[in-house]
C-alpha positions in Angstrom: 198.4 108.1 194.7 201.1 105.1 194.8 203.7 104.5 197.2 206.1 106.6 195.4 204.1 109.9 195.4 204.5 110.0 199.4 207.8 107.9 200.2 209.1 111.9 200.7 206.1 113.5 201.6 206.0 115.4 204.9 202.3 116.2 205.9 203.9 118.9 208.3 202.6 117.9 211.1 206.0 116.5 212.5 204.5 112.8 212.5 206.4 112.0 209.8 209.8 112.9 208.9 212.1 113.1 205.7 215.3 111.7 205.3 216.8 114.4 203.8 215.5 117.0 207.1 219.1 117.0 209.4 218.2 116.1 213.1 220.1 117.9 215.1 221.6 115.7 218.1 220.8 115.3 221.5 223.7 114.7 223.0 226.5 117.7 222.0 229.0 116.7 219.4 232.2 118.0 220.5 233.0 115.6 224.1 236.3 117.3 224.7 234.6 119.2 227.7 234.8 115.9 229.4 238.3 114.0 228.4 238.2 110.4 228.2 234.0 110.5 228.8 232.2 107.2 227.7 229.7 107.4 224.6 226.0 107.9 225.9 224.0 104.8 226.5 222.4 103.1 224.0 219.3 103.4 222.2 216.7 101.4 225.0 218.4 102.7 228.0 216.7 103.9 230.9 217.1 107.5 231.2 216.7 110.2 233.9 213.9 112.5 233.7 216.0 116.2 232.7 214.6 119.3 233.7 214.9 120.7 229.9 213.2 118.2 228.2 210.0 119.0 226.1 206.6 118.9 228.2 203.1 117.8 226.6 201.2 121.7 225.4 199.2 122.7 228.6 195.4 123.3 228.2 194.9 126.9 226.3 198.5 126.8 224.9 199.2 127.6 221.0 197.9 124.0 219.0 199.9 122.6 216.6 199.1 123.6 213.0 196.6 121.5 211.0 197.9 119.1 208.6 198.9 120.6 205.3 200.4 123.4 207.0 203.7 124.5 207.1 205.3 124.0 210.8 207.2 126.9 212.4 211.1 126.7 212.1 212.7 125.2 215.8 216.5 124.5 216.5 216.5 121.5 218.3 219.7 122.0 219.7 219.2 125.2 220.9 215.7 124.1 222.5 216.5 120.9 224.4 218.7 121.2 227.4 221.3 118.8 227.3 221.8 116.8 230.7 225.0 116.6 232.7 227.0 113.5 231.4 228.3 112.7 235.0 224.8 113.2 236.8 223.4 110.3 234.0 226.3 108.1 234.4 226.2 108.4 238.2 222.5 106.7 238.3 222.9 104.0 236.3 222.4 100.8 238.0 226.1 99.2 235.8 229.6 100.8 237.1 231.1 102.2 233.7 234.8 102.0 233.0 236.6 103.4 230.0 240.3 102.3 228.7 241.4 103.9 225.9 243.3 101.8 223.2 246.8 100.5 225.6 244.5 99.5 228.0 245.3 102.6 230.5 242.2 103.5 232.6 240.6 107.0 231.7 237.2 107.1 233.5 235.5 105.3 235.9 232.1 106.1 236.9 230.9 105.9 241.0 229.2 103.0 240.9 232.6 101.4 239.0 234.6 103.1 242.2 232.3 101.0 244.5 232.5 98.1 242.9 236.3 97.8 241.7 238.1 100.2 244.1 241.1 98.9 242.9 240.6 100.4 239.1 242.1 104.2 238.5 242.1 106.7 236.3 245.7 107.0 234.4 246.5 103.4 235.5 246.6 100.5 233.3 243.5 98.1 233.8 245.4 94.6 233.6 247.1 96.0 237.2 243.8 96.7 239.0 244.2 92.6 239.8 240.1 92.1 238.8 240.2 88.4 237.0 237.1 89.2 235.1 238.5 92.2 233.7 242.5 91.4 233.2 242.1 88.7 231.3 239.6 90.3 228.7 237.0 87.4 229.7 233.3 88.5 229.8 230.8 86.8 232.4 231.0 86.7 236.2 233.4 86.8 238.5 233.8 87.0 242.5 235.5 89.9 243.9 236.3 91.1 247.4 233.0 88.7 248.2 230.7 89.9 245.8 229.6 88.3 242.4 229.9 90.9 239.3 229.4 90.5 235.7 231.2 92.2 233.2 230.3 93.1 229.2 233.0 94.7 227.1 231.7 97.2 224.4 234.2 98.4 222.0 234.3 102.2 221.4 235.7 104.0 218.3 239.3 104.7 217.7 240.5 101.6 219.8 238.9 102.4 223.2 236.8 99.8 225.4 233.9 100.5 227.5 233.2 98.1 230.6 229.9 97.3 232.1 230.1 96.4 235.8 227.1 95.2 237.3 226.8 93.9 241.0 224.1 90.4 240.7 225.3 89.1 244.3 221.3 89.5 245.3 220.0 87.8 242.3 222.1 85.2 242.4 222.0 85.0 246.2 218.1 84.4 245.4 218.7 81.9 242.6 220.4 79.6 244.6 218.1 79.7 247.0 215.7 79.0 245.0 217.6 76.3 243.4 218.7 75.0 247.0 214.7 75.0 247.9 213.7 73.1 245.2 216.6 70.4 245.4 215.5 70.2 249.0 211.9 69.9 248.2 212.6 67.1 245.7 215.2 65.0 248.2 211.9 65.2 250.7 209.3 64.5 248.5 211.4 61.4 246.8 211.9 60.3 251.0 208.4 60.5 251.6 207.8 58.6 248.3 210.5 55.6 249.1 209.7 55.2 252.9 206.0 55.5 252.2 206.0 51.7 251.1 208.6 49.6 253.4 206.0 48.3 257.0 208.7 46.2 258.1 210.9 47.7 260.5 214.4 46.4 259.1 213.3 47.5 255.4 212.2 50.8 256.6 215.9 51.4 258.8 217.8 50.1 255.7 215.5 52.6 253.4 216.6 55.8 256.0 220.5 55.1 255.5 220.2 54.3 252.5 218.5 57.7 251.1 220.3 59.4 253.8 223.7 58.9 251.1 224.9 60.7 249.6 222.6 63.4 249.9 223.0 64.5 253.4 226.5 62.6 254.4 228.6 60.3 253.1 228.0 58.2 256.5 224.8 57.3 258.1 224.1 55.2 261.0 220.7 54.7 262.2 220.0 53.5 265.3 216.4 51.9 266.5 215.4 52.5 270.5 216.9 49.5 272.4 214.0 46.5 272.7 214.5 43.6 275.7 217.9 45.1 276.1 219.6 45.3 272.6 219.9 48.2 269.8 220.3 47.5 266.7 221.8 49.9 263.9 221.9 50.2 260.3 225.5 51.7 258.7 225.5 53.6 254.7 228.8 54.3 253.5 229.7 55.3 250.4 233.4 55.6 249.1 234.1 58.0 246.0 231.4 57.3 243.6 230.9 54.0 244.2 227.1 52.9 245.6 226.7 53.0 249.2 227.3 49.7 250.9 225.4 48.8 253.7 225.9 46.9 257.0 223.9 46.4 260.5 223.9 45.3 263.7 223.4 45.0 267.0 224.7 47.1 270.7 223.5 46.4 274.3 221.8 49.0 275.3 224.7 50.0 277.8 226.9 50.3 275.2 225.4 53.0 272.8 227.6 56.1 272.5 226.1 58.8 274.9 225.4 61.0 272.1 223.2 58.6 270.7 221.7 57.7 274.3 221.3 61.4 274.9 219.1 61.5 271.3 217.1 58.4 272.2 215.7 60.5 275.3 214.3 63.4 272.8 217.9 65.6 273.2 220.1 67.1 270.1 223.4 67.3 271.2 224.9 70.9 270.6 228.3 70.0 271.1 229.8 68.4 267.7 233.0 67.8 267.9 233.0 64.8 270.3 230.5 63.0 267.8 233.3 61.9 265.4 235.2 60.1 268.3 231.9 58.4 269.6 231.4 57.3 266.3 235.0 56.1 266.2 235.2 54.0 269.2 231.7 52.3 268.2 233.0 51.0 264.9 231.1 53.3 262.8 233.7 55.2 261.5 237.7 54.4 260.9 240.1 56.1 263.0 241.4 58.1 260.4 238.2 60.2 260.0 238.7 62.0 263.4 239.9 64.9 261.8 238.6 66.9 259.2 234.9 64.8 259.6 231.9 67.0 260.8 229.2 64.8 262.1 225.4 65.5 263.6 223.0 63.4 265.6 219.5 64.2 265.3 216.6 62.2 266.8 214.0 60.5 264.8 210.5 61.4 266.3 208.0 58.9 267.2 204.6 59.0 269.2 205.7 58.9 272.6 209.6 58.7 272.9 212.3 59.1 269.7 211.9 55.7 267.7 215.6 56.2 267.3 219.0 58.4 266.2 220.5 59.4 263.0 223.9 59.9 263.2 225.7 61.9 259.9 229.0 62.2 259.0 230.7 63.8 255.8 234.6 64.9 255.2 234.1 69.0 254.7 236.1 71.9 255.7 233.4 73.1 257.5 230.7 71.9 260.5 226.9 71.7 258.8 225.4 74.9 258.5 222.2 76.1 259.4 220.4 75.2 256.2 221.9 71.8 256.5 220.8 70.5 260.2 217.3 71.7 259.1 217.4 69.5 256.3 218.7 66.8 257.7 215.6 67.2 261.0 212.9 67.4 257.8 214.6 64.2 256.8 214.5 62.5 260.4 211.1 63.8 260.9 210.1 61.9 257.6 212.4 58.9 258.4 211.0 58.7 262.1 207.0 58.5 260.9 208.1 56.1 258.4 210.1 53.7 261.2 206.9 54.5 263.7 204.4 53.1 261.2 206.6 50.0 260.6 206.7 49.2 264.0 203.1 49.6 265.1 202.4 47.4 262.0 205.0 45.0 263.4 203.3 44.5 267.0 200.0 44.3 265.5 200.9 41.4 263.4 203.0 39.4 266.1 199.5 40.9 268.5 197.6 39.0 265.6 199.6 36.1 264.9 199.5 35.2 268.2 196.0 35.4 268.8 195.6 33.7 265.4 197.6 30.9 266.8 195.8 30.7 270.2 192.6 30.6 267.7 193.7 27.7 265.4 191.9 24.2 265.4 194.4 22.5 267.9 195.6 18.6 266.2 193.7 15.8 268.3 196.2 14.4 270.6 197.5 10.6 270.0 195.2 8.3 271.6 195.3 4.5 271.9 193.6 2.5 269.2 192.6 6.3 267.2 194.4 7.2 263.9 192.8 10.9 263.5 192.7 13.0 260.5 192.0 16.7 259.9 191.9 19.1 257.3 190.6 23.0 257.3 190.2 25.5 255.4 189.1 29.2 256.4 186.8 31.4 254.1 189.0 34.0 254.7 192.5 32.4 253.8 194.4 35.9 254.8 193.2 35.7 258.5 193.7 31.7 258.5 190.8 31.3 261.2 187.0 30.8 261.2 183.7 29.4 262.7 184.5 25.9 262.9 186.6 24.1 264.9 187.3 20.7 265.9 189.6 18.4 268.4 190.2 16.3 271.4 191.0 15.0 275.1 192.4 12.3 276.4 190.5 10.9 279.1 191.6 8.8 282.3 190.1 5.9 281.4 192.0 5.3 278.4 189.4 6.7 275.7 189.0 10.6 273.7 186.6 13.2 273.8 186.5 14.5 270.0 184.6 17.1 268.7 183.6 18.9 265.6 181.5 22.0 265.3 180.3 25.3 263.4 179.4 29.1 264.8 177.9 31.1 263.3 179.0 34.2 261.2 182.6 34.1 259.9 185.7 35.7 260.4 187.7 37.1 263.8 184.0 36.9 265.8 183.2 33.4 264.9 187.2 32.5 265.4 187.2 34.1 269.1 183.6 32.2 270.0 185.5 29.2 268.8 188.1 29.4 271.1 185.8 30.1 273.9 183.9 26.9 273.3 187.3 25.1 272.9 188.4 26.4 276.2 185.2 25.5 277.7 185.7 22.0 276.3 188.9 21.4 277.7 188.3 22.2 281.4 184.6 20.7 281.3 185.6 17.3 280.0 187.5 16.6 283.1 184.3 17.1 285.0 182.0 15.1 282.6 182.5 12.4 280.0 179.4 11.9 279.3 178.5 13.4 275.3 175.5 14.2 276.3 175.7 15.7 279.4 178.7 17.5 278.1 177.0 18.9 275.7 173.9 20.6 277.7 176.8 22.2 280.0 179.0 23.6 277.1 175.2 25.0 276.0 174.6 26.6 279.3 178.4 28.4 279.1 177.5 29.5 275.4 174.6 31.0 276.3 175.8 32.9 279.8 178.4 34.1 277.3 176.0 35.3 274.4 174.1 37.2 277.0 176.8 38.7 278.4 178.3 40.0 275.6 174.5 40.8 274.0 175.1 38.6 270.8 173.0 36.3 269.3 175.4 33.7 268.6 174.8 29.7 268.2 176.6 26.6 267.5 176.2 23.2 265.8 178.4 20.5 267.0 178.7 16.6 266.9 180.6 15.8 270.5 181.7 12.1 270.9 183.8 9.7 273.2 185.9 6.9 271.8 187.1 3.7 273.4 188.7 1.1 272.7 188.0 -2.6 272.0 190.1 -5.6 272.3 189.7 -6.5 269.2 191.0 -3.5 268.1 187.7 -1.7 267.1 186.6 1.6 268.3 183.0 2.3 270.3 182.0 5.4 269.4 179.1 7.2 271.9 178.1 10.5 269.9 175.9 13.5 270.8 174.4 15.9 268.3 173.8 19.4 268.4 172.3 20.5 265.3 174.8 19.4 263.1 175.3 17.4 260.1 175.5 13.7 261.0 178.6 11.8 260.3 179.5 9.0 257.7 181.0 5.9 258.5 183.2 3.8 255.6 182.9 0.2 256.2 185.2 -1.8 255.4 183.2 -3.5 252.5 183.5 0.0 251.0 179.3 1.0 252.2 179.4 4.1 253.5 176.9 4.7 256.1 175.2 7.8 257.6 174.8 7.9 261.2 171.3 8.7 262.5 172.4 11.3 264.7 170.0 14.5 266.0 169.8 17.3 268.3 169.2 20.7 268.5 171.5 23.9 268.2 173.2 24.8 271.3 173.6 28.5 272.6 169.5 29.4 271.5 167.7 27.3 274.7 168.6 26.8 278.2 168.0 23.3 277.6 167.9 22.0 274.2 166.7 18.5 273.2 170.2 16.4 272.3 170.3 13.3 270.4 172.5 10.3 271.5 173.9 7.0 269.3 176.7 4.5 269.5 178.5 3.1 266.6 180.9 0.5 266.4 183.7 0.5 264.4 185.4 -2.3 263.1 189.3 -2.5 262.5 190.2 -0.5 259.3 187.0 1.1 259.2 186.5 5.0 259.9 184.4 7.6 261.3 184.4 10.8 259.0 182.6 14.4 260.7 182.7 17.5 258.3 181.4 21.0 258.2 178.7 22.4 256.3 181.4 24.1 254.2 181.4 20.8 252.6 178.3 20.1 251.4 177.1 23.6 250.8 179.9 24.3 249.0 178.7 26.2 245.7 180.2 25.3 242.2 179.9 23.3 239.3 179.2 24.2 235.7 177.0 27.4 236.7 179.1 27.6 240.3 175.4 27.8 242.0 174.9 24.1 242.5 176.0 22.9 246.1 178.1 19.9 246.7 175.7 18.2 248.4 176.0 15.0 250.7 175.4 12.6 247.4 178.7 13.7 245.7 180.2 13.6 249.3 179.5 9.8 249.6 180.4 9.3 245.8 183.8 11.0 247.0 184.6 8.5 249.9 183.1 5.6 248.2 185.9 2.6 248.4 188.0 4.7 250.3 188.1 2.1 253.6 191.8 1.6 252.7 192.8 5.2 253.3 194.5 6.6 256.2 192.6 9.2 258.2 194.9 11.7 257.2 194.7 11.2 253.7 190.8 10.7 254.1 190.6 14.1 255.1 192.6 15.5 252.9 190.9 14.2 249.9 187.6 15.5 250.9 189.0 19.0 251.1 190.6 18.7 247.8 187.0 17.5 246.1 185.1 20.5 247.8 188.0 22.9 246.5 187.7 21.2 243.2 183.7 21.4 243.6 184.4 25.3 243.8 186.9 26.1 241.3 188.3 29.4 243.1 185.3 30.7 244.2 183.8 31.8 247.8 182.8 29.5 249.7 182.6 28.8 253.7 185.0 27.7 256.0 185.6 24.1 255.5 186.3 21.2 258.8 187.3 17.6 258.5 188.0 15.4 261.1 188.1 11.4 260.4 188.9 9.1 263.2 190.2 5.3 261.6 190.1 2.4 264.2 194.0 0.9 263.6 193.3 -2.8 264.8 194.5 -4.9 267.4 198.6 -3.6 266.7 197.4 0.2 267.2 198.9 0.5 264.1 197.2 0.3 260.5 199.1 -0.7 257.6 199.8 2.0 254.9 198.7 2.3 251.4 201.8 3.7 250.2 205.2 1.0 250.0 208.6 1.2 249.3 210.9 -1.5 247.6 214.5 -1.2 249.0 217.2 -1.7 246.6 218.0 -5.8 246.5 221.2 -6.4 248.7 221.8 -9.5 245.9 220.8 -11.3 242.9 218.9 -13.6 244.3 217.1 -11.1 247.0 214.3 -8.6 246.4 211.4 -7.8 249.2 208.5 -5.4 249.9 207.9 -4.0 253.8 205.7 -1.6 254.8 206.4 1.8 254.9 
């Protein structure tokens, strides 16, 4: 059997239908019972359930007839009840109205009635006054406060069908939902942009700044007054030019009392005195008093506001409710972002000036003593460590210097250095002494370790210099554990100075070794660290400095300043390392300058000849 043998077959059954079997229609042919009646909706409609139509065979009923055989005869028009046209009009969710071909109103269906009160029957739609529909332009439209759409269907002999349909609610929601996620983007790009600023002017410029356009087209922020002063940050952006932006500072008597009433934690309800505040600070122009809404909102911080936003925009209207919330997310935001900036501010001025209070102080000038230093920490971003060095004057005319190493590394070893520094200072005007000197700065380390319960100790070479007629230096040096120094001669021998002891801070009273040196004019006295000499590099960078390369370094180096003496044995041990860790690194040289007190230079300068016949050289 092909294709062909059943393309009219009907198995009788009713699952299958011929073409040439009439179907008789559901809806009645002749409409004239209801003039002027719209066509019934189209196929896909939602229809009302009717009371006539056909219901599923109940159990026991008569079956339908097996396939092959013939079904019973049935009018279809006589059998299904046809519903009321009104009563299915009157339920469907779109308002109906029907114009025959001049355009003149012939039905409109209740929900039409609700929605266009001004359409009538017999009256020509163009005069109802609905823009969507006098004009002939589909798509929505506002009337009387509610958003409709409106789709034209065209009818037969010239007629026009309109379907009205009332989307205030979804499109109410829409924009909401649009609104919510513009919002939540504008706070999400804020947290994003104020996450990264930790300096407090950054941070303020960053609020006003994101603050325009999208909340005002002004913004001032203003920080909570410090030792008397406010300062403020201004936004303003003109047409659609970028914002510009300007600051600066108020006494704190002089800040608006809006503002003053926001820095206390307060919102001010009243709004329209804002604009004038604004005004008479400088904030805004004099023309923007009217027709300018304006809102101050306090920017939260851990115990008090860190400080006010104050908005402004040109609108016909004050903000609205969904506005002022926005702009408190964006303060809330703004004011956690402004509180982290300023904790990190005091903790780096805390740390900068305990840093500073932790430095190795310069030696102070003394007669007859040219000193040189040079340090380096093992932790450059702190810029303090475990060693230290310096020195006193004394009354007699000579210097207490001092180099020396703690133990560990970092803040702990830096604050244990500036204990022993400040213990140096006030016990040196009760003993000159080195070796005296040194047993009591052991006793105040170790009353201090075992206070504390640490198990701290110290290396340290402690001298006293004075000087000779001859304009030598006498140096009288005590060890505590620590490398011994090198003296350059001034044949270019360098010499290492027998010096001994034990570490200080582990025994109440540790052995101490003693020696005096003489140093002749030009000649120098060089104490270092063992940052030097332990320093790890070299091919492999395992290989330690050592105190050979150290005396190779300084070598010939009598003619040197102390400062440059110094320096150049830091720049060896960093060149010894090539960028890698290494421990914190001390130099202090002390040169002898000669019977002048003043040691001539290795550096001149040749001063332009004042004729032909003149040309010199002087010391720099």
């Amino acid at each position: 059997m092909t294709a062909s043998d059943v393309r009219d077959w009907d198995p009788g059954d009713g699952r299958l239908s011929t073409p040439s079997t009439p179907r008789s229609p559901a809806w009645p042919a002749d409409r004239s019972t209801h003039p002027g009646a719209a066509p019934p909706p189209r196929s896909g409609a939602a229809q009302p359930p009717c009371s006539g139509a056909a219901q599923p065979p109940r159990s026991g009923a008569a079956q339908p007839p097996r396939s092959g055989a013939a079904p019973p005869p049935m009018d279809l028009a006589r059998d299904v009840a046809v519903p009321d046209w009104f009563e299915v009009v009157e339920h469907l969710r779109e308002g109906l109205v029907v114009c025959d071909a001049d355009g003149v109103v012939r039905h409109v269906s209740p929900v039409a009635e609700r929605l266009l009160p001004g359409v009538r029957p017999g009256e020509l739609l163009s005069a109802a006054g609905v823009p969507g529909l006098s004009a002939g332009d589909p798509g929505g439209f506002t009337h009387r406060g509610r958003r409709l759409t409106a789709r034209p269907v065209a009818l037969s002999d010239g007629r026009c069908c309109w379907y009205v349909e009332d989307v205030t609610d979804s499109v109410g929601r829409a924009d909401a939902l649009l609104a919510e996620r513009a919002r939540s983007t504008f706070l999400a790009v804020v947290g994003d942009k104020l996450g990264n600023p930790l300096h407090p002017d950054r941070a303020a410029a960053a609020v006003v700044r994101l603050a325009v356009p999208a909340l005002a087209e002004l913004a001032v922020l203003v920080l909570a007054p410090r030792a008397g002063r406010a300062r403020w940050w201004r936004a303003t952006r003109t047409d659609d030019e970028a914002p510009s932006l300007d600051h600066g500072v108020l006494p704190g008597g002089d800040l608006p009392g809006a503002v003053a009433d926001g820095l206390t934690g307060i919102e001010p309800h009243a709004v329209d005195w804002l604009v004038e505040q604004a005004v008479d600070a400088g904030w805004l122009p004099e023309s923007a008093e009217i027709g300018t809404a304006a809102r101050v909102v306090p920017l939260p911080g851990r115990d008090a506001p860190v400080g006010v936003l104050l908005v402004a925009r040109r609108a016909p209207g004050s903000y609205d409710a969904a506005d002022v919330e926005l702009i408190r997310a964006f303060a809330a935001r703004a004011g956690a972002a402004l509180t982290t900036a300023l904790l990190y501010r005091d903790q780096t001025e805390v740390a900068d000036t305990l840093q500073a209070s932790l430095l190795p102080v310069e030696p102070a000038e003394a007669a007859g003593v040219q000193w040189g230093t040079a340090y380096r920490p093992a932790q450059a971003g702190l810029r303090i460590g475990g060693d230290f060095y310096g020195s006193h004057r004394l009354a007699d005319g000579g210097s207490v210097f001092f180099l020396g190493d703690v133990s560990g590394k970092g803040v702990e070893a830096a604050v244990l250095t500036g204990q022993l520094r400040q213990c140096l200072q006030a016990l040196h005007r009760l003993e000159s002494h080195p070796g005296r000197l040194l047993r009591l700065l052991n006793d105040a380390l170790l009353e201090t370790t075992q206070a504390h319960g640490q198990g701290r100790f110290a290396t340290i070479v402690l001298g006293v210099a004075r000087p000779q007629r001859d304009g030598g230096l006498t140096l009288t040096m005590a060890g505590g554990g620590h490398l011994p120094p090198l003296v350059l001669r001034a044949s270019g021998a360098v010499e290492s100075v027998p010096l001994r002891g034990m570490l200080i801070g582990v025994v109440p009273d540790p052995r101490v070794g003693e020696v005096t040196v003489r140093l002749a004019p030009g000649e120098t006295c060089l104490l270092y660290s063992d940052g030097v000499t332990e320093a790890r590099g070299g091919r492999r960078g395992d290989e330690q400095f050592g105190t050979e390369r150290l005396v190779a370094a300084v070598t010939d180096c009598q003619r040197m300043p102390a400062p440059a003496l110094a320096e150049r044995v830091e720049q060896v041990t960093c060149d010894w390392l090539a960028q890698g860790d290494h421990d914190d690194i001390a130099v202090l040289a002390l040169r002898a300058t000669g019977p002048g007190g003043r040691t001539s230079r290795h550096l001149h300068s040749v001063p332009a000849p004042a004729g032909p016949d003149q040309c010199g050289e002087v010391d720099a």
